[in-house]
N, C-alpha and C positions, 0 to 999 in steps of 0.2 A: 837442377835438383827436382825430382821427382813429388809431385804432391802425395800427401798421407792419404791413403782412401779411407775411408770414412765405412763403418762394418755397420748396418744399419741391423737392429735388435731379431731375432728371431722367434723369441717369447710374444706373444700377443696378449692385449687385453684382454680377450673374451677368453685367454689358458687362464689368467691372472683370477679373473672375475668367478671361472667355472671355480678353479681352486678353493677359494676361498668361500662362497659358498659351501661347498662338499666340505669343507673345514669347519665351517656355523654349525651346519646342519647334521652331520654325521654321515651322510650317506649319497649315495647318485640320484636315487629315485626323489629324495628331500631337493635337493637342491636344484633337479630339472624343474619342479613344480615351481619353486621361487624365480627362477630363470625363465619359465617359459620357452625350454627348450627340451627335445627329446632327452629321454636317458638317454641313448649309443651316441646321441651330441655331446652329453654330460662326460661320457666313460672315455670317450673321443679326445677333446678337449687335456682331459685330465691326465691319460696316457702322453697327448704328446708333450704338456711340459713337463714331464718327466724324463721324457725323452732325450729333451732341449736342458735340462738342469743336470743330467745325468745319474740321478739319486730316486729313489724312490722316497715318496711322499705320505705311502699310507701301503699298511699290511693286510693282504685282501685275506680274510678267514673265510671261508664259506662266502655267506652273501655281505658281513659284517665288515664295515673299512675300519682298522684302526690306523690312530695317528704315529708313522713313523718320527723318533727324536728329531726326524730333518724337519718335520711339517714348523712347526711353531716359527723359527725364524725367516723362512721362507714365509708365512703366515704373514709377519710383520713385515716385512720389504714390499711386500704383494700390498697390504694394505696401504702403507705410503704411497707407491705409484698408482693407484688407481685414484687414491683423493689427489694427487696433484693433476693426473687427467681429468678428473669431476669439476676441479677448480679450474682446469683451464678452460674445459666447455661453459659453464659458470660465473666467468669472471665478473657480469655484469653485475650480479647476487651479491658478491665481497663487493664490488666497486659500492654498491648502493646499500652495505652495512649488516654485512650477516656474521654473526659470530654464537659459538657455543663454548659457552662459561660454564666448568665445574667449580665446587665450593666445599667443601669438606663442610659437617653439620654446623657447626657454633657460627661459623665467618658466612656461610649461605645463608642463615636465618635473622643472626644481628648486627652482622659489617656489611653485607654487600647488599644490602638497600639501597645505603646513600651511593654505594659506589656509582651503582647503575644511573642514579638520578644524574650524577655530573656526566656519566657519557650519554643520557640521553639528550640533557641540556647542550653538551657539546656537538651530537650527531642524533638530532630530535628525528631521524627517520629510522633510527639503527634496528637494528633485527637480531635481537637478542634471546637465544636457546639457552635454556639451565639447567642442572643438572645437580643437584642438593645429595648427598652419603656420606660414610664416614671415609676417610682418608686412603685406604687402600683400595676401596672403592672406585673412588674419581682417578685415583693414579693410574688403577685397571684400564682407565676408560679412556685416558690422556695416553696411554701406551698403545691401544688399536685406534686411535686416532679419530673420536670419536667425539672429541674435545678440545678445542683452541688453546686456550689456556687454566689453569685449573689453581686457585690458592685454599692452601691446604693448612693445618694445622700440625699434625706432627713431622719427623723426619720424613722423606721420601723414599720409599725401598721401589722402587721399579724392577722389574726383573733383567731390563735389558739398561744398564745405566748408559752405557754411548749412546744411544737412541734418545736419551729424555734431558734435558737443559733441566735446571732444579737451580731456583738463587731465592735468595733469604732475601723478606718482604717487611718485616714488623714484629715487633714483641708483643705479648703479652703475656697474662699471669692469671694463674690458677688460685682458686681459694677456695680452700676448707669454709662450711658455712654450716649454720641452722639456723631451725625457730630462735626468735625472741624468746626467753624465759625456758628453754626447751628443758625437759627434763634430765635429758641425759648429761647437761650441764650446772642442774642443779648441785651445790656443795660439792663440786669438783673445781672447776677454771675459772681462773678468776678474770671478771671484767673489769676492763679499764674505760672508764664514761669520757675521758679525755679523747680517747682513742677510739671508740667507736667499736670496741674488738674485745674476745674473749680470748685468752691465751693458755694455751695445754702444752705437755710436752708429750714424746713421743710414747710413751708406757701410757700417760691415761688415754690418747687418741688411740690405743690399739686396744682398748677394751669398750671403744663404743662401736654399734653399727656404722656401717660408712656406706654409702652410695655410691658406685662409679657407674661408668661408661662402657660400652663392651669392649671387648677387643678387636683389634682392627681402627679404632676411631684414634685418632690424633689426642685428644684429650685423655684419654686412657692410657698411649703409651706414655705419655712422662707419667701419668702418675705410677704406670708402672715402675718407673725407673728413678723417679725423683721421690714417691711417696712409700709404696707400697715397699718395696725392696727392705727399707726400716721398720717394716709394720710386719715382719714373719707371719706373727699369729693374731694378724686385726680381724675384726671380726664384719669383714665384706658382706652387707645381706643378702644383695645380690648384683650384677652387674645389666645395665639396662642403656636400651639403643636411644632413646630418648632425651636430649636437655631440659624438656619441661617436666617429664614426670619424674625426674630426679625431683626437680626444685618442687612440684608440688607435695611429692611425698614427704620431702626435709619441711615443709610448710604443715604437712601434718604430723608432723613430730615423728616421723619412725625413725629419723634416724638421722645422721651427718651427711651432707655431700659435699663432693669436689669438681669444680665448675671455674670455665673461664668468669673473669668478673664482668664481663659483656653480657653473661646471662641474666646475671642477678643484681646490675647495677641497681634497676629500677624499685626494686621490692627492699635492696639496702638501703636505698634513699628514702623509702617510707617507714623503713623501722621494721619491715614484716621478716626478715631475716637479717643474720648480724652475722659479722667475718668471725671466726674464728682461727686465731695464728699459732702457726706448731712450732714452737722452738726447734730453731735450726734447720729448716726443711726451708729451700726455695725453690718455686713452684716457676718461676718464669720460664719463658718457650719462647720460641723463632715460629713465626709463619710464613712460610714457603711457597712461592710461584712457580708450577712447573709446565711444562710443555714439550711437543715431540719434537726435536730438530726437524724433519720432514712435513711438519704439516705449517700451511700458507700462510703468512704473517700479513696478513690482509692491513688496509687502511684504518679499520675501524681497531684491529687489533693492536697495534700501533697507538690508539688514541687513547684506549684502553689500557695500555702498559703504562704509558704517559701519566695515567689519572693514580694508577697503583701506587706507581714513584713517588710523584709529587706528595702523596700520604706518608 
């Protein structure tokens, strides 16, 4: 029986590496200066893995490259293999505890603090990169592989779903809030002192100011889709990137917001802002761990999935 020959790859690194460069940058003369290598090496390079792929990669206009439809997915395969050659050169780096953690805004600023603390407790040398935005954001970043692993806040829309692993992490819940005493709930909602909470239904919540999130953030889409959708004509004042200038402004009375209650536990617990419940609306969420199948599941990352679970 004749043995299999073995067809060894004809694409090279340094086609892979020019590539994607001239894909960052937009251009040859861009990406020879980041490379350190001539342009006719750049234009070189780029020719032949197109050559070797058989498709063209980019529409030469005048001096202008645009991106052919092929580029992008070539784009992603290209970037997997050159971090798992980064990682193999490297290896020493993961053995001795290198990871980069994305965080969607709320779970980056008031969950993964302590996280961090138990994997440093667990791996007190570890080498920890962050990456803090809102949700589609970090996904962006976890899909060019930029990112180990990423917990997030809303659904995960990745553009390449085969490529990204996505599994549900934790609950949490959303809550309608304001000032104590605030005006807008003056002789409107009535408070319950038992309860700690003001209660509206959906007609008088859609004729007060309300506070969100922008778009694109994890917090924003459910209340897209859990709040707002009931609320046709609420009167939004405006949508803002921020968790804390939500709560400050709801702290100066302009208006209502809606906020994980990890933001606002502490200022609930001193009285400075009070829940308010909207009949019939539930505000609870899934948070979501995602990451690229292709990128390196390191020791430390492992230890770190380990700490997620056990929560």
């Amino acid at each position: 029986m004749k043995k299999a020959v073995q067809t060894l790859p004809k694409i090279t690194l340094k086609q892979l590496s020019v590539f994607v460069s001239v894909y960052q940058t937009g251009s040859t003369s861009r990406a020879s200066e980041a490379l350190h290598l001539s342009q006719s090496a750049v234009s070189s390079a780029l020719t032949e893995l197109e050559s070797r792929l058989q498709m063209p990669l980019f529409e030469r206009v005048g001096r202008r490259l645009n991106q052919h439809p092929n580029a992008h997915p070539i784009y992603v395969q290209a970037q997997a293999i050159l971090g798992q050659a980064l990682t193999l050169e490297h290896y020493h780096k993961y053995q001795a505890g290198q990871i980069h953690i994305g965080a969607s805004t709320t779970i980056g600023n008031y969950v993964l603090p302590p996280l961090l603390a138990k994997l440093y407790k667990a791996l007190p040398d570890a080498n920890v990169d962050m990456y803090i935005a809102n949700t589609q954001e970090v996904v962006s970043e976890v899909e060019q592989l930029n990112i180990d692993i990423a917990l997030v806040e809303g659904m995960p829309r990745p553009t390449d779903m085969k490529a990204i692993e996505q599994r549900a992490w934790r609950t949490d819940t959303l809550m309608v809030f304001a000032k104590r005493d605030s005006q807008w709930l003056s002789g409107l909602a009535a408070y319950h002192a038992d309860k700690h909470c003001y209660e509206l239904n959906i007609e008088q919540l859609a004729r007060l100011p309300l506070l969100v999130r922008e778009a694109g953030s994890g917090t924003r889409q459910i209340i897209d889709e859990q709040l707002l959708k009931h609320l046709p004509h609420a009167e939004v004042v405006r949508a803002i990137q921020q968790s804390e200038a939500i709560k400050h402004m709801v702290s100066a009375d302009i208006g209502l917001g809606c906020l994980s209650q990890h933001v606002i536990e502490t200022e609930l617990a001193a009285g400075k802002l009070i829940q308010v419940k909207v009949a019939g609306i539930d505000l609870s969420r899934t948070w979501w761990l995602v990451w690229h199948k292709a990128r390196h599941q390191s020791p430390i990352w492992q230890t770190f999935i380990d700490i997620l679970i056990a929560e």
